[in-house]
N, C-alpha and C positions, 0 to 999 in steps of 0.2 A: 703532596703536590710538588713537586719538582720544578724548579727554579728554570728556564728555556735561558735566558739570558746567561753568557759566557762569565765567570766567576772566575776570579784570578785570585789566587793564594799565594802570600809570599808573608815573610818577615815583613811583622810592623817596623815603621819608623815614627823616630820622632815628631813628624810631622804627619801624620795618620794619629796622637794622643789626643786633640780637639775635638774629632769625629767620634773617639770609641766615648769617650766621657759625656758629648751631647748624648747618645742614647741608652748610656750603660745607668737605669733611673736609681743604683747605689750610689753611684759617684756625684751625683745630682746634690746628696744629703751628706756624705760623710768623705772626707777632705783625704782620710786613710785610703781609700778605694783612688781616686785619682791620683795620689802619691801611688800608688800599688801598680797602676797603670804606665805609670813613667820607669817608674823603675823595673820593671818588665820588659821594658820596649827597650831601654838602656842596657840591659844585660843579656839583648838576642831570644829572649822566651817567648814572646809574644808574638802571634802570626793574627795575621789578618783574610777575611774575605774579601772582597770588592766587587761590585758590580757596578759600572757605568760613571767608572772614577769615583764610587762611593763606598766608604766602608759600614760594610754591614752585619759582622760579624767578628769579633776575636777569640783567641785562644791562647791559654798559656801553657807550656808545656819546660816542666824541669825536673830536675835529677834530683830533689830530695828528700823523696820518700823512699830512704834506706836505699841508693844512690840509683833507684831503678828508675826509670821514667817517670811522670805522674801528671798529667791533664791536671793542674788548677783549678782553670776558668774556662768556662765554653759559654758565652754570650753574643744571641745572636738578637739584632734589630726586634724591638717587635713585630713590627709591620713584614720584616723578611721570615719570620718562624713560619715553621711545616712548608717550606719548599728546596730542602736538601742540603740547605749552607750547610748548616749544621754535622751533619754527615759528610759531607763534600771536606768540612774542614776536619774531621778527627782523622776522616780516611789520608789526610797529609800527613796529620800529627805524627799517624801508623806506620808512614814513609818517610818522617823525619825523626825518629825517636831512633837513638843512636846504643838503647840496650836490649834484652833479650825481653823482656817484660816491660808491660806497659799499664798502670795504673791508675783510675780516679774514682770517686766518688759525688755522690747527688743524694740529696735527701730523701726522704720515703717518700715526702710527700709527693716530690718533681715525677709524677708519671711519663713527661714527653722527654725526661731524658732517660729513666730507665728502657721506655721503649725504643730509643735512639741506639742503646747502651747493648740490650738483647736484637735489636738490627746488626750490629757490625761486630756479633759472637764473642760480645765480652762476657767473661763467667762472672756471676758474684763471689766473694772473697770471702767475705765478714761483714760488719758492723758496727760502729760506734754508739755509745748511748752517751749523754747527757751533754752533746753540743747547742742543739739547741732542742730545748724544753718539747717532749713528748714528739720528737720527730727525729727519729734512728738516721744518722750517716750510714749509707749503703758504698761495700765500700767494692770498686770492680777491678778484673784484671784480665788481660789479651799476654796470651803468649806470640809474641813476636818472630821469633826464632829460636831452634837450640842454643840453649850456653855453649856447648860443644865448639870447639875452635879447629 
């Protein structure tokens, strides 16, 4: 289902941290997760959704999985899931991500973001085993553009 309302993507700001943390339900419980969010937003990573002067989705996007791109965090409202944010917002990530490759990862178990992941012709990579207990890191990658300069 696809979102009709006009969604505006840009760089979080500091003052968009209030809104991602009321509905982000980690930061709710762990103080890490909200620290994680400011200093994200503080160092330019973090991009936001918005709809109707609300945020309702973020995303973090940085350099250091072995200095290539690498999607973080993709959380989106609950109430706003399965109508495009989500996609709307990697499809930015895809036009702001400043290397030739582009990478992240999502647990086996997260089916709507693997299917999110095989929508916008990420290939799978690898795998991680024992981050968390019996539930494999699937780990994805988007070629960008050639290295070729």
């Amino acid at each position: 289902m696809a979102c009709n309302t006009p969604i505006v993507l840009r760089l979080a700001t500091i003052t968009d941290a209030n809104s991602i943390v009321a509905f982000d339900h980690v930061a709710a419980s762990e103080p890490a997760r909200v620290q994680f969010i400011h200093d994200q937003i503080k160092s330019s990573a973090c991009y936001v959704a918005v709809i109707d002067a609300n945020v309702v989705a973020y995303a973090v996007l940085n350099y250091k999985f072995y200095d290539n791109g690498w999607i973080e965090m993709l959380y989106v409202h609950p109430q706003f899931r399965r109508q495009g944010i989500g996609s709307a917002l990697i499809r930015h990530l895809l036009n702001a991500c400043r290397t030739a490759q582009l990478f992240t990862s999502t647990n086996q178990s997260n089916l709507s973001m693997q299917r999110l992941l095989a929508t916008l012709e990420f290939d799978r990579s690898g795998f991680i085993e024992n981050l968390d207990e019996g539930n494999p890191e699937l780990v994805y990658f988007k070629r960008l553009r050639d290295n070729a300069i």
